[in-house]
N, CA, C and O atoms as a GROMACS GRO file, in nm:
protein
  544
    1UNK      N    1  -2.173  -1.506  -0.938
    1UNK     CA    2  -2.100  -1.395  -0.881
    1UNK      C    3  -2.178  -1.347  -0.757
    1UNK      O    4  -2.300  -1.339  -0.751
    2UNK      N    5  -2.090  -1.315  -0.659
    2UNK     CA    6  -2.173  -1.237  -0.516
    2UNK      C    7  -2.237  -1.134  -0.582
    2UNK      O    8  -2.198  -1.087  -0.689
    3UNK      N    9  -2.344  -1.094  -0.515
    3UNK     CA   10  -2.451  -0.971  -0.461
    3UNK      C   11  -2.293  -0.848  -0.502
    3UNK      O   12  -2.259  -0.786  -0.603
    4UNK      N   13  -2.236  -0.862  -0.363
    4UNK     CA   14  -2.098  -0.779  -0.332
    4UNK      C   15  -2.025  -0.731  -0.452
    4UNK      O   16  -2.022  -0.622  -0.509
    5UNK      N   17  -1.934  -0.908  -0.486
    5UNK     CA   18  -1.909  -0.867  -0.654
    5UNK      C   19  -1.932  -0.792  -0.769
    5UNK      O   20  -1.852  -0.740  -0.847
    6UNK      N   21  -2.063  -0.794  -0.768
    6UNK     CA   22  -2.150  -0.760  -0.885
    6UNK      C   23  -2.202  -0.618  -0.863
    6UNK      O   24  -2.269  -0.553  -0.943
    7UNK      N   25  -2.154  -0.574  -0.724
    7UNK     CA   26  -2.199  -0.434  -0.716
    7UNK      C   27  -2.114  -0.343  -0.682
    7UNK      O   28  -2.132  -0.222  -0.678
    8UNK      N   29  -1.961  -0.439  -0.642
    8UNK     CA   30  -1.842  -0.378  -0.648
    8UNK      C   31  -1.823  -0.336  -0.829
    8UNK      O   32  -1.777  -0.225  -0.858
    9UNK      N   33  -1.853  -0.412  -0.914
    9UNK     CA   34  -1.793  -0.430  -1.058
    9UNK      C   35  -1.893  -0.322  -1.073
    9UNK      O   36  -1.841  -0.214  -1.100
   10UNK      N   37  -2.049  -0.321  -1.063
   10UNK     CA   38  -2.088  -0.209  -1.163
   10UNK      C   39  -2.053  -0.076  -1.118
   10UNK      O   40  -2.073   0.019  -1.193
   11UNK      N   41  -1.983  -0.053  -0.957
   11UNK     CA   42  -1.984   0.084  -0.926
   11UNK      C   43  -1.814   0.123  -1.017
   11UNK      O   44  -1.782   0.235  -1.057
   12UNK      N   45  -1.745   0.019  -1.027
   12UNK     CA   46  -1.610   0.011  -1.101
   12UNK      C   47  -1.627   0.102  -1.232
   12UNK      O   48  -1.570   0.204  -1.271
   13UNK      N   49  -1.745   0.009  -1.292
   13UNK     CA   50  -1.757   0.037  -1.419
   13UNK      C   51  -1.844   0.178  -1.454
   13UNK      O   52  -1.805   0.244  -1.550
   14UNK      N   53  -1.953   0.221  -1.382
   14UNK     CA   54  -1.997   0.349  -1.350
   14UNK      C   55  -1.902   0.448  -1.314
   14UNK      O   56  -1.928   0.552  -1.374
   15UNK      N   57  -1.765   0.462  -1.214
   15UNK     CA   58  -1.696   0.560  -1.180
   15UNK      C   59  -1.594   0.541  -1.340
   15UNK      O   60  -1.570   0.644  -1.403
   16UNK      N   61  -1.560   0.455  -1.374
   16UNK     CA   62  -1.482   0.433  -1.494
   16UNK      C   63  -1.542   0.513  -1.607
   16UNK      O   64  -1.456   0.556  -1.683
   17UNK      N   65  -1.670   0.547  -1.640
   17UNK     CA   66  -1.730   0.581  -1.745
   17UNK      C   67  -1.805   0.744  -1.714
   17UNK      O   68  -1.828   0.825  -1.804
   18UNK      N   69  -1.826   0.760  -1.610
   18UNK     CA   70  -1.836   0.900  -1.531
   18UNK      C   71  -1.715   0.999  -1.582
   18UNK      O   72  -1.708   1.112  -1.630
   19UNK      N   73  -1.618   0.889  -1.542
   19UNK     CA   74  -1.476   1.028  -1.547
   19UNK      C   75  -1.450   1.029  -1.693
   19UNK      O   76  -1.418   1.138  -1.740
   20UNK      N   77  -1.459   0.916  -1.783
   20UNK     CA   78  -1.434   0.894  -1.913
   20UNK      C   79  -1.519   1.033  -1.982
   20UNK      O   80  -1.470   1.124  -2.049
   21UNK      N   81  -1.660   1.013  -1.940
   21UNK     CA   82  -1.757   1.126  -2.024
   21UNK      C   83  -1.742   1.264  -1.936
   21UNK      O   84  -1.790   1.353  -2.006
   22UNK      N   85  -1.702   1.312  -1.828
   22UNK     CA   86  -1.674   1.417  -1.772
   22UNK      C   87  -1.594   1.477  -1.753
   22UNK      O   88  -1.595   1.598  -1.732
   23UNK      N   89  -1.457   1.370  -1.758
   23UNK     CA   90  -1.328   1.429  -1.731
   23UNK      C   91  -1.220   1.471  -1.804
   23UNK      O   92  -1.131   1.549  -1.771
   24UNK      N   93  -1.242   1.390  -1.942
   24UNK     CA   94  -1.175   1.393  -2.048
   24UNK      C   95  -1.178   1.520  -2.151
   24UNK      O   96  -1.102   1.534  -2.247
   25UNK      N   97  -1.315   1.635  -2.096
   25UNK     CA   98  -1.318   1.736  -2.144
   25UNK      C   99  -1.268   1.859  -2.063
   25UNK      O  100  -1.247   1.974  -2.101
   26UNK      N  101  -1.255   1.810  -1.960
   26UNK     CA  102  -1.265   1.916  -1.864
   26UNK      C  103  -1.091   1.924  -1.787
   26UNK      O  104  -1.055   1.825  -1.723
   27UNK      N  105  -1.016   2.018  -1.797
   27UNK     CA  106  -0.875   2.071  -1.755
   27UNK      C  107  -0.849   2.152  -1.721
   27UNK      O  108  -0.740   2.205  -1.747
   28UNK      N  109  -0.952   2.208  -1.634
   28UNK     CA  110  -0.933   2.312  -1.542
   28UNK      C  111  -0.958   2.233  -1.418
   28UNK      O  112  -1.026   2.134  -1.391
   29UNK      N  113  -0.875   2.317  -1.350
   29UNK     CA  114  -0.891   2.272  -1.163
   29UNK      C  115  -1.000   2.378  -1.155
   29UNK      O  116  -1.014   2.480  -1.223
   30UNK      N  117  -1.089   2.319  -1.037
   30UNK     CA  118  -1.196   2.376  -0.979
   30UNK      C  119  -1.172   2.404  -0.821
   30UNK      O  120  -1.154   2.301  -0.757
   31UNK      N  121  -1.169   2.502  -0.762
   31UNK     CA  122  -1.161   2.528  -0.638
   31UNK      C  123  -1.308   2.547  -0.546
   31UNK      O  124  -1.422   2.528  -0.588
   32UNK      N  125  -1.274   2.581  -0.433
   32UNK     CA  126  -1.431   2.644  -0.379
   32UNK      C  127  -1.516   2.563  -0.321
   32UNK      O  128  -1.628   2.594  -0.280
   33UNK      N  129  -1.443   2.408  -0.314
   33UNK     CA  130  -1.574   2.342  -0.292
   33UNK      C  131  -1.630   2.342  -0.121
   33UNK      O  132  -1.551   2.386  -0.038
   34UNK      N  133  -1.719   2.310  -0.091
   34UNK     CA  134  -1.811   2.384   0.008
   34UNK      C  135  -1.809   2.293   0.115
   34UNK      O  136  -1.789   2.175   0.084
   35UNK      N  137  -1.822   2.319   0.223
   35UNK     CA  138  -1.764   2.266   0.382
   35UNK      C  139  -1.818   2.196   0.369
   35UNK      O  140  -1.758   2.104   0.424
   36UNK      N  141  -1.969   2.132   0.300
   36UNK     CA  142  -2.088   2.042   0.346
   36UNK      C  143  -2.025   1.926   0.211
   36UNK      O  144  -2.098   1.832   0.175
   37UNK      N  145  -1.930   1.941   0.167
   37UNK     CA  146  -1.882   1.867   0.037
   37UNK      C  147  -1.800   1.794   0.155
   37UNK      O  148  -1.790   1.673   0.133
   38UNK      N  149  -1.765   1.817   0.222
   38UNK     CA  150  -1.650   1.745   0.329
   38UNK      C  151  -1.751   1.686   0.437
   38UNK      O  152  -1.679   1.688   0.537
   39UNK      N  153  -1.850   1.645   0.470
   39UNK     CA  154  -1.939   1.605   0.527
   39UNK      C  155  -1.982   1.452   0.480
   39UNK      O  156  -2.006   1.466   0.360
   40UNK      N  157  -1.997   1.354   0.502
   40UNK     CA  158  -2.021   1.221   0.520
   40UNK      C  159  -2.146   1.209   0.580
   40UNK      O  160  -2.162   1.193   0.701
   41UNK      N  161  -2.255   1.216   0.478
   41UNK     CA  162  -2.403   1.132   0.559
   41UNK      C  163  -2.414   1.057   0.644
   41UNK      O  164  -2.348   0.963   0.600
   42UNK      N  165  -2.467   1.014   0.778
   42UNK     CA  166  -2.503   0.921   0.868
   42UNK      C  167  -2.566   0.847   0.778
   42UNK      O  168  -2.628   0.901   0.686
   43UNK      N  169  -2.559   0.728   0.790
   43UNK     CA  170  -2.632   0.653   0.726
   43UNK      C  171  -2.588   0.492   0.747
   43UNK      O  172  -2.490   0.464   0.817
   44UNK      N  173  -2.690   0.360   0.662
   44UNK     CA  174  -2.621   0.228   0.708
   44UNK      C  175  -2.526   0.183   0.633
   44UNK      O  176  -2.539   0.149   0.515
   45UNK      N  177  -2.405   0.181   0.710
   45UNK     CA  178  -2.297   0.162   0.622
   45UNK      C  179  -2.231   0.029   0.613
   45UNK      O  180  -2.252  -0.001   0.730
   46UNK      N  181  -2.174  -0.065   0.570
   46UNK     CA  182  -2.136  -0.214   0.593
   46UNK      C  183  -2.061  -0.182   0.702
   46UNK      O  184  -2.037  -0.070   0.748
   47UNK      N  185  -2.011  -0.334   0.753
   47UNK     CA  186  -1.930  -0.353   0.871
   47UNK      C  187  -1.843  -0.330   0.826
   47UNK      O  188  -1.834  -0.339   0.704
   48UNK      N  189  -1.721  -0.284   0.917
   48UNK     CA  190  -1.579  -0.250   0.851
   48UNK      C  191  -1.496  -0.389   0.802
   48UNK      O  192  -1.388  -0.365   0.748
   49UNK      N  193  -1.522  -0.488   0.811
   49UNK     CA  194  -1.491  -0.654   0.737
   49UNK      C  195  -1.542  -0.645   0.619
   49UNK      O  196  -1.482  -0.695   0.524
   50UNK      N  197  -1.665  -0.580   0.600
   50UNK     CA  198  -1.726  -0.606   0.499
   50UNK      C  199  -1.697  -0.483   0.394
   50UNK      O  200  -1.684  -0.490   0.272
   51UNK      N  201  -1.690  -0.358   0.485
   51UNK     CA  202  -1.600  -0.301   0.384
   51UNK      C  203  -1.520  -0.254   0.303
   51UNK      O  204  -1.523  -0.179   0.205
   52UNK      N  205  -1.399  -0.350   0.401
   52UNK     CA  206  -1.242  -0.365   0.334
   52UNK      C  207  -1.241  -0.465   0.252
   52UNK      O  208  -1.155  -0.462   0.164
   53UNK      N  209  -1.328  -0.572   0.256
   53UNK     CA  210  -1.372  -0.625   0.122
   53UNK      C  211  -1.411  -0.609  -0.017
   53UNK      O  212  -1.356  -0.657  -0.115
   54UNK      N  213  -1.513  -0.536  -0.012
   54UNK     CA  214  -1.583  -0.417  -0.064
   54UNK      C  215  -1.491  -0.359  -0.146
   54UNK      O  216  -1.497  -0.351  -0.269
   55UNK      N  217  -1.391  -0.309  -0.059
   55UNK     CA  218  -1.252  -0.161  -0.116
   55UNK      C  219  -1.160  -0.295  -0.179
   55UNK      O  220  -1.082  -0.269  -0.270
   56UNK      N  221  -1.166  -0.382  -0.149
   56UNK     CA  222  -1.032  -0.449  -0.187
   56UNK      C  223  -1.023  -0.491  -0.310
   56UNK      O  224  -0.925  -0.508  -0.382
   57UNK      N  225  -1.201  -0.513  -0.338
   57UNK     CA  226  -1.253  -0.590  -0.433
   57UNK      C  227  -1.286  -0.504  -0.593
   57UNK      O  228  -1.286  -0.540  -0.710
   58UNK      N  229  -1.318  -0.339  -0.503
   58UNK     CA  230  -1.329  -0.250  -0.612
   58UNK      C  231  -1.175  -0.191  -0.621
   58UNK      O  232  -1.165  -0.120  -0.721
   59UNK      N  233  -1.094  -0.198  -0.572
   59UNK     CA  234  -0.962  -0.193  -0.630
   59UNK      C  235  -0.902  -0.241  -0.728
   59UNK      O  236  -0.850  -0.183  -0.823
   60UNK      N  237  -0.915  -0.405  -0.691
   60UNK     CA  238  -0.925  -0.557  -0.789
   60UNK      C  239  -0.956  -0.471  -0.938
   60UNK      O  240  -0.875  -0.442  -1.026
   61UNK      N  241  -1.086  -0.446  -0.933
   61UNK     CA  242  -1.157  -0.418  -1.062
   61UNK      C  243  -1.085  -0.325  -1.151
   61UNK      O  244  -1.062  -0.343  -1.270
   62UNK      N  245  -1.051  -0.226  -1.079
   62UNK     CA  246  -0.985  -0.108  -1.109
   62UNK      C  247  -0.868  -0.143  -1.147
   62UNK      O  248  -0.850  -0.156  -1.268
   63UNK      N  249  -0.786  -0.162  -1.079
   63UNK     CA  250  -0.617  -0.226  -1.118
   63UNK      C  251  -0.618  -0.336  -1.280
   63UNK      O  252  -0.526  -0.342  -1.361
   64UNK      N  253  -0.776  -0.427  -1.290
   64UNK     CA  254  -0.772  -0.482  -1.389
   64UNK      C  255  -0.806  -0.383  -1.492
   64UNK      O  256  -0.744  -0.387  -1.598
   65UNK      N  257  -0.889  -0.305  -1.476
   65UNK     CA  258  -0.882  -0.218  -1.617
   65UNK      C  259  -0.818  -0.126  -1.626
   65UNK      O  260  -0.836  -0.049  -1.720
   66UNK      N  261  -0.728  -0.105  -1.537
   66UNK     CA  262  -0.603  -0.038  -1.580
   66UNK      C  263  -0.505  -0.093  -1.688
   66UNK      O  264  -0.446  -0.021  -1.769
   67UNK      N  265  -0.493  -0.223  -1.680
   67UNK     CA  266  -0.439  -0.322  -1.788
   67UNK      C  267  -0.491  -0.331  -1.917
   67UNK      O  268  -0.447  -0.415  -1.995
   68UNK      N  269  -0.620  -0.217  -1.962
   68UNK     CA  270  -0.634  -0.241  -2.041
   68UNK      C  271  -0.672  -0.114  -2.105
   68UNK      O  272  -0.747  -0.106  -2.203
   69UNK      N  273  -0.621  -0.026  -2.050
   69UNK     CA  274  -0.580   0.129  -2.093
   69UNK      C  275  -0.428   0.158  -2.140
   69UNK      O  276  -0.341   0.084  -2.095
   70UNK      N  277  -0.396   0.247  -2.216
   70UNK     CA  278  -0.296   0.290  -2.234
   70UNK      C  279  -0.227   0.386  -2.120
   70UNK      O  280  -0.267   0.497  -2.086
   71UNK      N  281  -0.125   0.321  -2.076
   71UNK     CA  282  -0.046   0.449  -1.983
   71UNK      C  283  -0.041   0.558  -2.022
   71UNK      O  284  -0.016   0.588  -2.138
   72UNK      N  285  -0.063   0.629  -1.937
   72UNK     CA  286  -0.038   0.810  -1.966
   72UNK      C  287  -0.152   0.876  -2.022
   72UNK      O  288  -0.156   0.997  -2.045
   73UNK      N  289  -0.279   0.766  -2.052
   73UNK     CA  290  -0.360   0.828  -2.115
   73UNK      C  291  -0.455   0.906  -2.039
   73UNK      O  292  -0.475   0.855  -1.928
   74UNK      N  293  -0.532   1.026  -2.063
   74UNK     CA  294  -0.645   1.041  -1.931
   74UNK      C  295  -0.740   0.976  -1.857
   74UNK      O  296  -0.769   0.999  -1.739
   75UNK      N  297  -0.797   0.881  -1.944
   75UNK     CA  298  -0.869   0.750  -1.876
   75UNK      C  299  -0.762   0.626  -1.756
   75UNK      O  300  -0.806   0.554  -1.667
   76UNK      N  301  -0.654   0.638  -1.789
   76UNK     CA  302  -0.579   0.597  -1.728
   76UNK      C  303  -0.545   0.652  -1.609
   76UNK      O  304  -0.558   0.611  -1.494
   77UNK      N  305  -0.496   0.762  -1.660
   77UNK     CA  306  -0.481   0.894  -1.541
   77UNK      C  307  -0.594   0.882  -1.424
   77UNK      O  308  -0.582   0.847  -1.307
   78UNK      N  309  -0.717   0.925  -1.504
   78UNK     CA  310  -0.889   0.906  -1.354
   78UNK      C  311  -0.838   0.780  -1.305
   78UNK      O  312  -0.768   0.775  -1.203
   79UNK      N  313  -0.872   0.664  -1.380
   79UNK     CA  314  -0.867   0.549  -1.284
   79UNK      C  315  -0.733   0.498  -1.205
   79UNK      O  316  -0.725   0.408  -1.122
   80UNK      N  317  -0.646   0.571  -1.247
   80UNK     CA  318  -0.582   0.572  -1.134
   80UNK      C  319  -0.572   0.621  -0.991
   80UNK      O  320  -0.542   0.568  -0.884
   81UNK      N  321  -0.603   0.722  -1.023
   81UNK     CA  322  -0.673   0.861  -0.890
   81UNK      C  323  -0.750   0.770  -0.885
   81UNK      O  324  -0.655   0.705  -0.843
   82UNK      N  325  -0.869   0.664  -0.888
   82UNK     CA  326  -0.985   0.624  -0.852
   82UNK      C  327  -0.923   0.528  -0.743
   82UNK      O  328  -0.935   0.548  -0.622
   83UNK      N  329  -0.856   0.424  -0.799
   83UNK     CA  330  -0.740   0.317  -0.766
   83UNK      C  331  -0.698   0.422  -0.611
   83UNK      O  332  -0.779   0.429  -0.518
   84UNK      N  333  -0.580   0.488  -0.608
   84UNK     CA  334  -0.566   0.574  -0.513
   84UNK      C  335  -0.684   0.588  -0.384
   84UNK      O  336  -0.676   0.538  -0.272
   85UNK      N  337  -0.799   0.677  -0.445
   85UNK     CA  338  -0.868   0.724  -0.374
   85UNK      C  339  -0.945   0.596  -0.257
   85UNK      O  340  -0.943   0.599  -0.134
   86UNK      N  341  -1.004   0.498  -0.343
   86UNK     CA  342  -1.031   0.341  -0.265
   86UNK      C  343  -0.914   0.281  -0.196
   86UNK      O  344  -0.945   0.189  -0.119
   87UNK      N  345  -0.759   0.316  -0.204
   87UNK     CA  346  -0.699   0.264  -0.109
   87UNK      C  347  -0.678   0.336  -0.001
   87UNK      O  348  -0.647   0.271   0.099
   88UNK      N  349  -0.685   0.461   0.010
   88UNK     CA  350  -0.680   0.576   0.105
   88UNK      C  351  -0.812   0.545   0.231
   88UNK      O  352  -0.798   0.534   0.353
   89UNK      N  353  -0.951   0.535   0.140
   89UNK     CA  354  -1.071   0.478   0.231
   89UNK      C  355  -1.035   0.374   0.302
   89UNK      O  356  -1.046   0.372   0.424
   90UNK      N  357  -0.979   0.257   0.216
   90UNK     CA  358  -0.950   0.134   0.289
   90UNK      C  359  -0.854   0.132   0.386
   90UNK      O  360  -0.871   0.047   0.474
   91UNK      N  361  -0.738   0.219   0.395
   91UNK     CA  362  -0.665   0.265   0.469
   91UNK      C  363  -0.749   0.330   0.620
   91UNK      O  364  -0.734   0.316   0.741
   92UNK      N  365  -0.798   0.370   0.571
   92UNK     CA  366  -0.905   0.418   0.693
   92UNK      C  367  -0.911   0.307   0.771
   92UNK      O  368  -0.836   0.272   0.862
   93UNK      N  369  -1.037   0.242   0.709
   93UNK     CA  370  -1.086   0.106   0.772
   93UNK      C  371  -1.054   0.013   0.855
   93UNK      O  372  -1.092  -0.038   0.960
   94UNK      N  373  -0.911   0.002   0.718
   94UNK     CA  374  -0.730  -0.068   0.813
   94UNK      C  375  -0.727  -0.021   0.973
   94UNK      O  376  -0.743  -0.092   1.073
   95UNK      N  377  -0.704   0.111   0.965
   95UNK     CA  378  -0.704   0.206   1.100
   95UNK      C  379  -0.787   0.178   1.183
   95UNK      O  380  -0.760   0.168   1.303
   96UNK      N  381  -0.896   0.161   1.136
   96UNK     CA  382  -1.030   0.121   1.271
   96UNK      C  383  -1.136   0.246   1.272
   96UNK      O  384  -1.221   0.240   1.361
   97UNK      N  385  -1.139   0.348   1.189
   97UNK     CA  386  -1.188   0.493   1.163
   97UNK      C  387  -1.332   0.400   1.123
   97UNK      O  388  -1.340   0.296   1.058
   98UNK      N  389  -1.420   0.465   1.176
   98UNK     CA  390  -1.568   0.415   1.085
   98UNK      C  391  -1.558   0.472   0.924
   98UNK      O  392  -1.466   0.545   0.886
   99UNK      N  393  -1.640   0.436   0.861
   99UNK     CA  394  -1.680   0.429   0.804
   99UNK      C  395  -1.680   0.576   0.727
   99UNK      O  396  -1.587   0.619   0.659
  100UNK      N  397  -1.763   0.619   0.743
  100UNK     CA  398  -1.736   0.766   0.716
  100UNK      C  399  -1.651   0.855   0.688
  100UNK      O  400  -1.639   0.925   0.587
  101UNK      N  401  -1.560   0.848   0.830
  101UNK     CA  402  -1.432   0.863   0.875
  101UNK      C  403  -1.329   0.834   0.716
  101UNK      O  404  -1.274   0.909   0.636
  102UNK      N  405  -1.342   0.708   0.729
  102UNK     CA  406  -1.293   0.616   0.617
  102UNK      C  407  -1.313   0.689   0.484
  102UNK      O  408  -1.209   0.720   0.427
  103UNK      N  409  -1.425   0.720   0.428
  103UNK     CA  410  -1.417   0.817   0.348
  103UNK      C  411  -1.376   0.959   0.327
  103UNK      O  412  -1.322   1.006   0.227
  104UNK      N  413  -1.406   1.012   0.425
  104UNK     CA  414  -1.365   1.136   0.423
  104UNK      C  415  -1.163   1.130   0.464
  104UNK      O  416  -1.105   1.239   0.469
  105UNK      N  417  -1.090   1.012   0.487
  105UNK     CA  418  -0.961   0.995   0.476
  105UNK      C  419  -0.914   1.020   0.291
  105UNK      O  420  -0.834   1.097   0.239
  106UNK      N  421  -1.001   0.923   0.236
  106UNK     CA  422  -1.023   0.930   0.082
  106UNK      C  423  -1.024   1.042   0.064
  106UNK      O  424  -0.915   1.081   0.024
  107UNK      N  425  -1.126   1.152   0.079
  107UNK     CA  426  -1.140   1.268   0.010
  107UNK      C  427  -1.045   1.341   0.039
  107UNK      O  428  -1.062   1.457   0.003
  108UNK      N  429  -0.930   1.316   0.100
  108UNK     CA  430  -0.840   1.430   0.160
  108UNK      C  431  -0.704   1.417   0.050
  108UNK      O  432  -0.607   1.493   0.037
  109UNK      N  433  -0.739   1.292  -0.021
  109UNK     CA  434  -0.670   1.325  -0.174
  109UNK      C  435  -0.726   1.474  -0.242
  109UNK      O  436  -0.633   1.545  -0.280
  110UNK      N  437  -0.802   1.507  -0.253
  110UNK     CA  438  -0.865   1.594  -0.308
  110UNK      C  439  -0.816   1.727  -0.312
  110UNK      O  440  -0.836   1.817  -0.393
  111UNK      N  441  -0.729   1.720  -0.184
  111UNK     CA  442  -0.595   1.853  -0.228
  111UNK      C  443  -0.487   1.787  -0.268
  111UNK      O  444  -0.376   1.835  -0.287
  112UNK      N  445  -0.508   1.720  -0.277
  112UNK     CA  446  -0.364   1.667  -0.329
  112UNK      C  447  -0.312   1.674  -0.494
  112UNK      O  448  -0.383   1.618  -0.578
  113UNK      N  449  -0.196   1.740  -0.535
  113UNK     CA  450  -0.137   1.781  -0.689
  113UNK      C  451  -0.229   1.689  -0.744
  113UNK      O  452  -0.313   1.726  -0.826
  114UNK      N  453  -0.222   1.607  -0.717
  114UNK     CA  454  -0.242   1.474  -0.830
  114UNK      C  455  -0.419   1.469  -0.857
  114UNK      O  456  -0.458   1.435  -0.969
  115UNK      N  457  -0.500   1.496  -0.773
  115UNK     CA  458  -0.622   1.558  -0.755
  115UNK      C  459  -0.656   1.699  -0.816
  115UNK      O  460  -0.774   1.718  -0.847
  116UNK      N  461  -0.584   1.779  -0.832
  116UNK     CA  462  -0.597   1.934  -0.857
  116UNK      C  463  -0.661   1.926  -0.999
  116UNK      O  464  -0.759   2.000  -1.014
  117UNK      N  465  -0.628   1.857  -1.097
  117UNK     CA  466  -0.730   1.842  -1.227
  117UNK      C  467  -0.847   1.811  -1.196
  117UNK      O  468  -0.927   1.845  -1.283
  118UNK      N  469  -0.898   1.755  -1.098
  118UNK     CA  470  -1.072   1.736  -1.142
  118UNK      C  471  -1.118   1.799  -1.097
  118UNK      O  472  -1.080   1.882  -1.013
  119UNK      N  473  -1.244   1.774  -1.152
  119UNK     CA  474  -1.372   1.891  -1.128
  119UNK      C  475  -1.412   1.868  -0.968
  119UNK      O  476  -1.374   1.789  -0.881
  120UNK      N  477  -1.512   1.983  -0.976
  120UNK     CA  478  -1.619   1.992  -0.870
  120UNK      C  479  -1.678   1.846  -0.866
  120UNK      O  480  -1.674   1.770  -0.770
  121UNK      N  481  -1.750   1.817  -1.023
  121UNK     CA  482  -1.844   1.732  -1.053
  121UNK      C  483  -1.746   1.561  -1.013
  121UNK      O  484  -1.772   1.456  -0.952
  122UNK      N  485  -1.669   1.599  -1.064
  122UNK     CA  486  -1.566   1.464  -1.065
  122UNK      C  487  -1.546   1.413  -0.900
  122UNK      O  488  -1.562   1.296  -0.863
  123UNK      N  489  -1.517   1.502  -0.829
  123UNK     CA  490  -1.471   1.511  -0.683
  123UNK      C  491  -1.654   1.458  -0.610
  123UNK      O  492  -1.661   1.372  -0.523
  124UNK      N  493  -1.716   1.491  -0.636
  124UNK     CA  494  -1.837   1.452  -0.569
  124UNK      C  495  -1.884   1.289  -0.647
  124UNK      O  496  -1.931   1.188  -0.594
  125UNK      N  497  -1.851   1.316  -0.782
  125UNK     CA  498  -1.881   1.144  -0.811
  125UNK      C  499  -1.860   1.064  -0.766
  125UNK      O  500  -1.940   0.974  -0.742
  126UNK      N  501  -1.684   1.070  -0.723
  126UNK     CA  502  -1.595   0.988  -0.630
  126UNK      C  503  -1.659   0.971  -0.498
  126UNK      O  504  -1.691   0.864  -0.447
  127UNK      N  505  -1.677   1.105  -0.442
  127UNK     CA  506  -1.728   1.067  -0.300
  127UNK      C  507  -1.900   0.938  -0.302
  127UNK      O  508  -1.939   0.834  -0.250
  128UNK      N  509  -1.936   1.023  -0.380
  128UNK     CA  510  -2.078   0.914  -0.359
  128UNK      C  511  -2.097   0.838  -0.430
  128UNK      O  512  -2.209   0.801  -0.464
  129UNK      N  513  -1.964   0.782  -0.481
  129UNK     CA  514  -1.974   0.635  -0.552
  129UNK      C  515  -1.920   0.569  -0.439
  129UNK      O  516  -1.977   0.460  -0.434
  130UNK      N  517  -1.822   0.585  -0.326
  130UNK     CA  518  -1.811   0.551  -0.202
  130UNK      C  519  -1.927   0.494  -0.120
  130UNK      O  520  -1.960   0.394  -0.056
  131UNK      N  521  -1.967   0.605  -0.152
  131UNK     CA  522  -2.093   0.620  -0.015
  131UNK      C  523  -2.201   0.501  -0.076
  131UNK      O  524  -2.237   0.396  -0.021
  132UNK      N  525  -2.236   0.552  -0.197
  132UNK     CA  526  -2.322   0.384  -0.267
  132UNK      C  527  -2.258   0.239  -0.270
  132UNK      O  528  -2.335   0.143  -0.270
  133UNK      N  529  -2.095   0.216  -0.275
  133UNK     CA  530  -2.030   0.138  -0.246
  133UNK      C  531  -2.048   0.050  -0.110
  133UNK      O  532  -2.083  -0.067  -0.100
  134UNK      N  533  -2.007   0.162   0.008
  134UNK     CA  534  -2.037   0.091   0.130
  134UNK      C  535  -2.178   0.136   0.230
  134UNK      O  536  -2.175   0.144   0.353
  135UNK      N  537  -2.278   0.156   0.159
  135UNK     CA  538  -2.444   0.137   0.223
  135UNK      C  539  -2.508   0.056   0.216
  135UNK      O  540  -2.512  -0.004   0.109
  136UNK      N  541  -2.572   0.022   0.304
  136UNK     CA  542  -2.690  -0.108   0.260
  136UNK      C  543  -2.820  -0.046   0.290
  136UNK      O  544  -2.924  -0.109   0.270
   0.00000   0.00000   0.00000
């Protein structure tokens, strides 16, 4: 398996098990979150080839264990929003937006209805499972 692969799959399986142990208790919407939460670190980020790959590949992952959840269930529910949120970034990318950019397109689910259940904690996992996604 690639380097890539193998680090697309464990961040899959890390955001998969994050929302599983955090989210599944938690059903309140959280508001408030803070201007510097909408901020994107400078930092080394893959090439944009490399990281619509990257997104395409942790989608892949995602879409497969969706197949092996029950519809409608809340674990189903996160990884779907997860699913979502990585095509929104990649959508970026598509666009030609760096990197960053690219993420913070993602986070703009984050008002969105379908977003309004997660946490503070949940909403920042997402973002910097991104950000560990596409850094080198």
């Amino acid at each position: 398996m690639k380097k890539g692969n193998i680090k697309a799959a464990l961040v899959a399986v890390l955001v998969a098990f994050t929302f599983l142990i955090v989210g599944v208790n938690s059903g309140q919407a959280q508001t408030g979150l803070s201007d510097d939460f909408y901020t994107v670190p400078a930092g080394n980020y893959v090439s944009a080839a490399n990281a619509e790959i990257l997104l395409a590949d942790q989608e892949t992952l995602l879409i497969n264990f969706l197949q092996t959840l029950t519809p409608g269930s809340q674990q189903y529910k996160t990884t779907m929003r997860a699913v979502m949120f990585y095509k929104n970034i990649r959508g970026g990318v598509i666009e030609g937006k760096q990197i960053p950019e690219s993420i913070l397109a993602g986070m703009n689910l984050f008002t969105t209805a379908s977003f309004g259940r997660y946490t503070k904690t949940e909403k920042y996992g997402l973002k910097q499972d991104a950000i560990d996604l596409l850094s080198y």
